[in-house]
DSSP file (Angstrom, degrees, kcal/mol; ACC not computed):
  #  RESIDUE AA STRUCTURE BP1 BP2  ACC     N-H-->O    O-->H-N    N-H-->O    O-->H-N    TCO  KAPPA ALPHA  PHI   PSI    X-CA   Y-CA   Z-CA
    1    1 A X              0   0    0      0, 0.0     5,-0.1     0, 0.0     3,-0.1   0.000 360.0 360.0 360.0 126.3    0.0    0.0    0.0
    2    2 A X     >  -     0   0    0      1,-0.1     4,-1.2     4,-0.0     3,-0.2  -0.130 360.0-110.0 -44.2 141.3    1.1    3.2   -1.1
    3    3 A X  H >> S+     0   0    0      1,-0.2     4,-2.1     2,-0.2     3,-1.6   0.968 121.4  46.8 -58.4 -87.6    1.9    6.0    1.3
    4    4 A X  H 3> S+     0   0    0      1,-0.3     4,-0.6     2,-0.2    -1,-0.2   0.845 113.1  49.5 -14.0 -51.3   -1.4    8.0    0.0
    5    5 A X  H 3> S+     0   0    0     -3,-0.2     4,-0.9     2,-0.2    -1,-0.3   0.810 107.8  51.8 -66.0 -36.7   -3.5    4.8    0.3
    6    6 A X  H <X S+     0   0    0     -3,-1.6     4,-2.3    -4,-1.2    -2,-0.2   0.889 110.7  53.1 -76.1 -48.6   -2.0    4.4    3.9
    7    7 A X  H  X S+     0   0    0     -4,-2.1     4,-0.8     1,-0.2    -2,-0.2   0.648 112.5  42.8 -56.5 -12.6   -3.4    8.4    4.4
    8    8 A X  H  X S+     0   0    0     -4,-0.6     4,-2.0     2,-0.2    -1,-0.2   0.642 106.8  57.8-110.3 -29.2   -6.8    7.6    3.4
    9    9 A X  H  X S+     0   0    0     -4,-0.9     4,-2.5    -5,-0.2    -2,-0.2   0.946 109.2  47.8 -66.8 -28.6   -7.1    4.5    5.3
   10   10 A X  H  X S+     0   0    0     -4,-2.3     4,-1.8     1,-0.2    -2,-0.2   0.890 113.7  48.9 -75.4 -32.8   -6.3    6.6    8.5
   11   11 A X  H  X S+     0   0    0     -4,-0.8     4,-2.9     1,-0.2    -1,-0.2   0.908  97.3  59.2 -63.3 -42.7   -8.7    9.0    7.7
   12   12 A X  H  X S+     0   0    0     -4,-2.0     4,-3.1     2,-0.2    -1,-0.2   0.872 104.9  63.3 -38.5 -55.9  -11.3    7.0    7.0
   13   13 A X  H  X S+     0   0    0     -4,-2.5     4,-1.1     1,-0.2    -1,-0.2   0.838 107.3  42.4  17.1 -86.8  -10.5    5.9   10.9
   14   14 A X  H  X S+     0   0    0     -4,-1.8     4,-2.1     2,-0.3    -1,-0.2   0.680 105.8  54.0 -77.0 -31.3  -11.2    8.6   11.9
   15   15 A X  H  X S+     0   0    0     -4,-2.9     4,-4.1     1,-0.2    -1,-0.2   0.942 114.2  50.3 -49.4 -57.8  -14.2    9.5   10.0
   16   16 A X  H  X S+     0   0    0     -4,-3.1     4,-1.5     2,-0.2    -2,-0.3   0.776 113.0  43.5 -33.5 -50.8  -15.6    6.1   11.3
   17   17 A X  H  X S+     0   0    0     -4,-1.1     4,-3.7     3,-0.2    -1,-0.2   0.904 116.0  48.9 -55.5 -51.7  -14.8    6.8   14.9
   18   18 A X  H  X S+     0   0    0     -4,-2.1     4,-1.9     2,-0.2     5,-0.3   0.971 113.5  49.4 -52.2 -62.1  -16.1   10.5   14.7
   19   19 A X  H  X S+     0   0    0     -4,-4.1     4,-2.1     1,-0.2    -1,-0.2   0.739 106.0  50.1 -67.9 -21.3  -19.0    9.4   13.2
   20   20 A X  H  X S+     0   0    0     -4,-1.5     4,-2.3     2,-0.2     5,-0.4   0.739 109.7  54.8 -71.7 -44.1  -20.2    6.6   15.5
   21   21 A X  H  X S+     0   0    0     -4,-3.7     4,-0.8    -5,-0.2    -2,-0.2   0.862 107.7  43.5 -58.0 -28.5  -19.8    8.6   18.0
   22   22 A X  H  X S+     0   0    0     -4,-1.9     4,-3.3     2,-0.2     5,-0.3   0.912 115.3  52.6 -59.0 -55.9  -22.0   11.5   16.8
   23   23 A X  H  X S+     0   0    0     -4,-2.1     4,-2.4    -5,-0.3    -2,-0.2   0.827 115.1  41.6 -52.4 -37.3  -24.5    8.8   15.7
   24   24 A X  H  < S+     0   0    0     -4,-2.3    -1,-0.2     2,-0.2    -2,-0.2   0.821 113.4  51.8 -43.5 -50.9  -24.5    7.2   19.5
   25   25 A X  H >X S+     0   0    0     -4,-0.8     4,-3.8    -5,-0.4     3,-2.5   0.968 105.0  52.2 -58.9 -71.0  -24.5   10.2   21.0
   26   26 A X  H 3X S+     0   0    0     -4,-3.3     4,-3.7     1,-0.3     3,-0.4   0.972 118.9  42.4 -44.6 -60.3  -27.8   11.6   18.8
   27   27 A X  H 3< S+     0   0    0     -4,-2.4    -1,-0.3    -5,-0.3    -2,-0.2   0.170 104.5  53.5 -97.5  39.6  -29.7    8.2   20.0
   28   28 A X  H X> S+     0   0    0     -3,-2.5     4,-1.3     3,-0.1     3,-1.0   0.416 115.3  46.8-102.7 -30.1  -28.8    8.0   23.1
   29   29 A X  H 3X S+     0   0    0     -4,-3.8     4,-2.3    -3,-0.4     6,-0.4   0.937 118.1  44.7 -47.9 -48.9  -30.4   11.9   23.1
   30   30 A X  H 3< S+     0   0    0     -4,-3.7     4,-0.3    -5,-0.4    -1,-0.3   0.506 114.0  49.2 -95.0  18.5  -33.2   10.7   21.4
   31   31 A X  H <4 S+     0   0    0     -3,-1.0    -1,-0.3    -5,-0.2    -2,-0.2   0.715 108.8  47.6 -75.1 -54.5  -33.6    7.9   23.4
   32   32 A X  H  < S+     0   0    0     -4,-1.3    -2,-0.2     1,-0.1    -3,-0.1   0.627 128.1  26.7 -83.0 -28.8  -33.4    9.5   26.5
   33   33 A X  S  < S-     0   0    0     -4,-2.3     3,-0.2     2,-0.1    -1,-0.1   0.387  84.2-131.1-127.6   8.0  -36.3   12.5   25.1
   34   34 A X        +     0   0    0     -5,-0.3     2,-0.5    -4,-0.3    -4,-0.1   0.813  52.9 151.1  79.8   1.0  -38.3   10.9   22.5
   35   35 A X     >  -     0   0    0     -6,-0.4     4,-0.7     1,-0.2     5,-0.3  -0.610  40.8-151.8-103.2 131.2  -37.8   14.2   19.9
   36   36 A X  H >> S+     0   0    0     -2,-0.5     3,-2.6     1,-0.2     4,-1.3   0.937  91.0  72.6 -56.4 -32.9  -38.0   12.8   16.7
   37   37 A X  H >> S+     0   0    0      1,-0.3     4,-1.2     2,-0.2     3,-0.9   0.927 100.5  47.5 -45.4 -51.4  -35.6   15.8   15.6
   38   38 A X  H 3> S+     0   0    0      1,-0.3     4,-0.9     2,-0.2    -1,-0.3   0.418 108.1  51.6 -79.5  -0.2  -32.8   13.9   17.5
   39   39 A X  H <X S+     0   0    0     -3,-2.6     4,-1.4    -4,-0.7    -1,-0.3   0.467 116.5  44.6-109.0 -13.4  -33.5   10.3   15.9
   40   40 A X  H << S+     0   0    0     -4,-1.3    -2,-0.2    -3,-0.9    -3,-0.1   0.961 101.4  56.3 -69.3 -59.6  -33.4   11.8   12.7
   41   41 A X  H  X S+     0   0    0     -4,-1.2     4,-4.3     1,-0.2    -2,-0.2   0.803 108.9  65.7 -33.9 -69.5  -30.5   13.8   13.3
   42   42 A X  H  X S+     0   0    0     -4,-0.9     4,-2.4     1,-0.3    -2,-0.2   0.864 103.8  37.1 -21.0 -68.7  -29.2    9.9   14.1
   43   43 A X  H  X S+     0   0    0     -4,-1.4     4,-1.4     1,-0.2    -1,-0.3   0.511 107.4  68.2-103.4   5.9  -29.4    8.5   11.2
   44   44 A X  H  > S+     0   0    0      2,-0.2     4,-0.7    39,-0.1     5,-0.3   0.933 111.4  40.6 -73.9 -60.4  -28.1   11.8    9.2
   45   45 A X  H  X S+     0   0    0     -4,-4.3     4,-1.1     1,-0.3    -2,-0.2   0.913 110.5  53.9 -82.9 -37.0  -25.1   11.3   10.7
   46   46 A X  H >X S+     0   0    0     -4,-2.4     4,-1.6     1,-0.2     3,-0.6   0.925 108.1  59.0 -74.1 -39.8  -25.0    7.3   10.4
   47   47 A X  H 3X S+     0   0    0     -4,-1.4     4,-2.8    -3,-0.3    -1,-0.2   0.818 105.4  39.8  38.4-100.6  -25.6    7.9    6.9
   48   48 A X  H 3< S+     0   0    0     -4,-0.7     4,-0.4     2,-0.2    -1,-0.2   0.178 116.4  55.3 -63.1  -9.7  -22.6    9.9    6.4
   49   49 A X  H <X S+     0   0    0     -4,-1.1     4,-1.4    -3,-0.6     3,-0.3   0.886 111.1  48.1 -82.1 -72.0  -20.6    7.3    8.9
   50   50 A X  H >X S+     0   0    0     -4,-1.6     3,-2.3     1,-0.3     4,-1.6   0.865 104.3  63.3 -72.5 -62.6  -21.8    4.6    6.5
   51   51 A X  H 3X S+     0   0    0     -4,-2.8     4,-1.9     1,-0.3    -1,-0.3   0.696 109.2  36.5   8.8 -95.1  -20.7    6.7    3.6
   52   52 A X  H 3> S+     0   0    0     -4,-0.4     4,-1.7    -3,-0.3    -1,-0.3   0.753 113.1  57.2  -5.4 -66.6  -17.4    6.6    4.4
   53   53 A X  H <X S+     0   0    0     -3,-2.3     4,-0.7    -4,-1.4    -2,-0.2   0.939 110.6  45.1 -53.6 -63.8  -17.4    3.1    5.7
   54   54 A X  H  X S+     0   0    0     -4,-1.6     4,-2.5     1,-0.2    -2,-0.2   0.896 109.9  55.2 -33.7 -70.3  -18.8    1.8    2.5
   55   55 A X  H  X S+     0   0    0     -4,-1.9     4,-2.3    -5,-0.3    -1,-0.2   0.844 114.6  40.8 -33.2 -58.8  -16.2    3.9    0.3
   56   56 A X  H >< S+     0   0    0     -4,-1.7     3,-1.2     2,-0.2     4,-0.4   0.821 113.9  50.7 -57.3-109.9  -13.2    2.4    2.3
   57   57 A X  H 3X>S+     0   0    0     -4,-0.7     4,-4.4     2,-0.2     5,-2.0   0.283 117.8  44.5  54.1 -89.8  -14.8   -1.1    2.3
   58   58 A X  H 3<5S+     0   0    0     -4,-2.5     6,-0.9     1,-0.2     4,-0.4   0.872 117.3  39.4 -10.2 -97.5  -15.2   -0.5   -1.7
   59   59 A X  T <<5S+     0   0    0     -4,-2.3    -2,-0.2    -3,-1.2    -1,-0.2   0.448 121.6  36.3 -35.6 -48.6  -12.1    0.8   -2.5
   60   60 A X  T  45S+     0   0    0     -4,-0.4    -2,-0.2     3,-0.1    -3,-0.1   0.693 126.9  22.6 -96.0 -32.0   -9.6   -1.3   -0.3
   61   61 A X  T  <5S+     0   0    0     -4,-4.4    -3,-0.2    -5,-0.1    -2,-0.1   0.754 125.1  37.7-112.0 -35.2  -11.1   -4.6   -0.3
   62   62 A X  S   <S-     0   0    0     -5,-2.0    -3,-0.2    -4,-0.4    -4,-0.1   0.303 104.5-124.9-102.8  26.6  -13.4   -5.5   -3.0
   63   63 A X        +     0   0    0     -6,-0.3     2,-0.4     1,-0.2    -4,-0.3   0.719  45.9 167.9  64.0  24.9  -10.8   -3.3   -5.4
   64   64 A X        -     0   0    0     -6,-0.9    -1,-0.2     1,-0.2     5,-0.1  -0.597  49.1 -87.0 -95.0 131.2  -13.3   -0.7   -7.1
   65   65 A X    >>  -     0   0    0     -2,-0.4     4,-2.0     1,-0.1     3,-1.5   0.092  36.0-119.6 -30.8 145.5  -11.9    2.2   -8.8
   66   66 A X  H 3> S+     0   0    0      1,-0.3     4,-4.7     2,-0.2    -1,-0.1   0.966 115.1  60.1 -58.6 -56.5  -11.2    5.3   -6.3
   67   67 A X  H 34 S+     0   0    0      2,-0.3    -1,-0.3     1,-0.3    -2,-0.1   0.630 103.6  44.2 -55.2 -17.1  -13.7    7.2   -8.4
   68   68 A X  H <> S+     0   0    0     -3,-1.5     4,-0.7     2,-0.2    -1,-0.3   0.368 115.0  59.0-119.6 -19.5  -16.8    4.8   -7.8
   69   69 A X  H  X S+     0   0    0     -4,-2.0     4,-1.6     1,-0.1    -2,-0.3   0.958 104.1  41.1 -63.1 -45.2  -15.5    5.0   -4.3
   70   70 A X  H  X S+     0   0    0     -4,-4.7     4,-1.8     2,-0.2     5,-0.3   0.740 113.3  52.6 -83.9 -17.5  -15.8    8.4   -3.9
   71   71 A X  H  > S+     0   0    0      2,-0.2     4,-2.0     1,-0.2    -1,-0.2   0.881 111.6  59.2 -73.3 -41.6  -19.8    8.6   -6.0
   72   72 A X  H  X S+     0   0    0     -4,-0.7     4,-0.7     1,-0.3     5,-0.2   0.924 115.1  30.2 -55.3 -29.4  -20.5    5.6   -3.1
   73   73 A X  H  X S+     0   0    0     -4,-1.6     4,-1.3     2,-0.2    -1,-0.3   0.691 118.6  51.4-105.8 -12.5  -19.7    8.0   -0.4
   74   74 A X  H  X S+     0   0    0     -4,-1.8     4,-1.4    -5,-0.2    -2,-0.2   0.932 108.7  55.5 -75.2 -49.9  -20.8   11.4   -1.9
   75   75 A X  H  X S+     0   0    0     -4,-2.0     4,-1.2    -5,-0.3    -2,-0.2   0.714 112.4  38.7 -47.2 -25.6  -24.0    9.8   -2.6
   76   76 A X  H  X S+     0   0    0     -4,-0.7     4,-3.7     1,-0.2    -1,-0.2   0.748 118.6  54.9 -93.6 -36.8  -24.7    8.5    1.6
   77   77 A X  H  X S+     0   0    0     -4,-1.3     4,-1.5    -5,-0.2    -1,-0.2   0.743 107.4  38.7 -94.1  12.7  -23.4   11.7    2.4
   78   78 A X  H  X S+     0   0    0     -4,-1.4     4,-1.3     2,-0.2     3,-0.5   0.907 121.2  48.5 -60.5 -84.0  -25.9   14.1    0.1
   79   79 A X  H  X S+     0   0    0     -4,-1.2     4,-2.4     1,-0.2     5,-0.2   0.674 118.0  49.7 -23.5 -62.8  -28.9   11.3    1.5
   80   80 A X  H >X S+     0   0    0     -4,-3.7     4,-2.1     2,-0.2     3,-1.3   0.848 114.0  38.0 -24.5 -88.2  -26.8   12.3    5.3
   81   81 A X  H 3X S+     0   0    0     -4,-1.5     4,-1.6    -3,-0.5    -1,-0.2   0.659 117.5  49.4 -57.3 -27.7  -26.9   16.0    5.1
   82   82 A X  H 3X S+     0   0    0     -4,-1.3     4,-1.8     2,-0.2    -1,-0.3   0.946 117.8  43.8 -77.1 -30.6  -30.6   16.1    3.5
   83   83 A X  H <X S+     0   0    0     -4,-2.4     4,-2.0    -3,-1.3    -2,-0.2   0.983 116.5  47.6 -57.6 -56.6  -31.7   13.5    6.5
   84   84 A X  H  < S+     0   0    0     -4,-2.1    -1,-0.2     1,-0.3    -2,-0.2   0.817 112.3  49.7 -67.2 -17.6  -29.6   15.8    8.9
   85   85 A X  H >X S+     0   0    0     -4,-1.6     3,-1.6     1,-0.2     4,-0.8   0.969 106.0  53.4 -71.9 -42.3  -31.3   19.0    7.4
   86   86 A X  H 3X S+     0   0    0     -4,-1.8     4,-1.7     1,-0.3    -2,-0.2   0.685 105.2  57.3 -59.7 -19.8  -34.8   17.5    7.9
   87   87 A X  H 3< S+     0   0    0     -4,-2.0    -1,-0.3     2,-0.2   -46,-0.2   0.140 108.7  45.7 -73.0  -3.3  -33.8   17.0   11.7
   88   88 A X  H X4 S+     0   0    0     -3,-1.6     3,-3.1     3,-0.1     4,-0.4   0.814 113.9  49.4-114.6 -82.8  -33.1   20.7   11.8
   89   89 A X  H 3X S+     0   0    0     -4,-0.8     4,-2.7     1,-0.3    -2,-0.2   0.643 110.9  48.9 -13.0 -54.3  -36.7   21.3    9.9
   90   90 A X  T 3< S+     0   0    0     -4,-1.7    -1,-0.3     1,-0.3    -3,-0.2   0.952 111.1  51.7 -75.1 -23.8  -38.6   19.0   12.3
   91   91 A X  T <4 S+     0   0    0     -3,-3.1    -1,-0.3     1,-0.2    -2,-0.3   0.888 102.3  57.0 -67.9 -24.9  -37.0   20.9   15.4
   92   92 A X  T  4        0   0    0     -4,-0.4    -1,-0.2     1,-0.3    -2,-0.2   0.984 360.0 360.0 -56.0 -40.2  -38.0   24.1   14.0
   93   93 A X     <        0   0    0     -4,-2.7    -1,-0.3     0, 0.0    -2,-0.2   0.691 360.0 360.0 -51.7 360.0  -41.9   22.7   14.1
């Protein structure tokens, strides 16, 4: 593995770590009050986790071009960030 390949794997990490924690975090909130905002919110972010996850996954093990890595994780993270906006939306109601 290439130095560059070795930088993306670590990031990836970290994106995974980062994001499981947000996503934990959000449903153990929305566990703990019931607001739909926050279960929403949840699964914006696990989404955008998965995104990621997927990408790596993709990309390192089952050998898929970098480029159909990167559509697999912009696409979970658009789906992410429109979930995590609608989580905004419902808090506004």
């Amino acid at each position: 593995m290439t130095w560059m390949g070795t930088a993306i794997v670590a990031v990836k990490t970290v994106i995974l770590l980062l994001g499981s924690a947000i996503t934990y975090i959000a449903f153990k909130a929305y566990r703990r009050t019931d607001a739909p905002s926050l279960r929403a919110l949840g699964i914006g972010f696990g989404s955008i986790t998965l995104g990621a996850l997927l990408a790596g996954i993709a990309h390192q093990l089952l050998s898929v071009t970098l480029e159909v890595g990167v559509l697999i994780n912009s696409i979970l993270v658009a789906i992410g960030f429109a979930i995590v906006m609608y989580s905004l939306y419902l808090e506004r109601g």
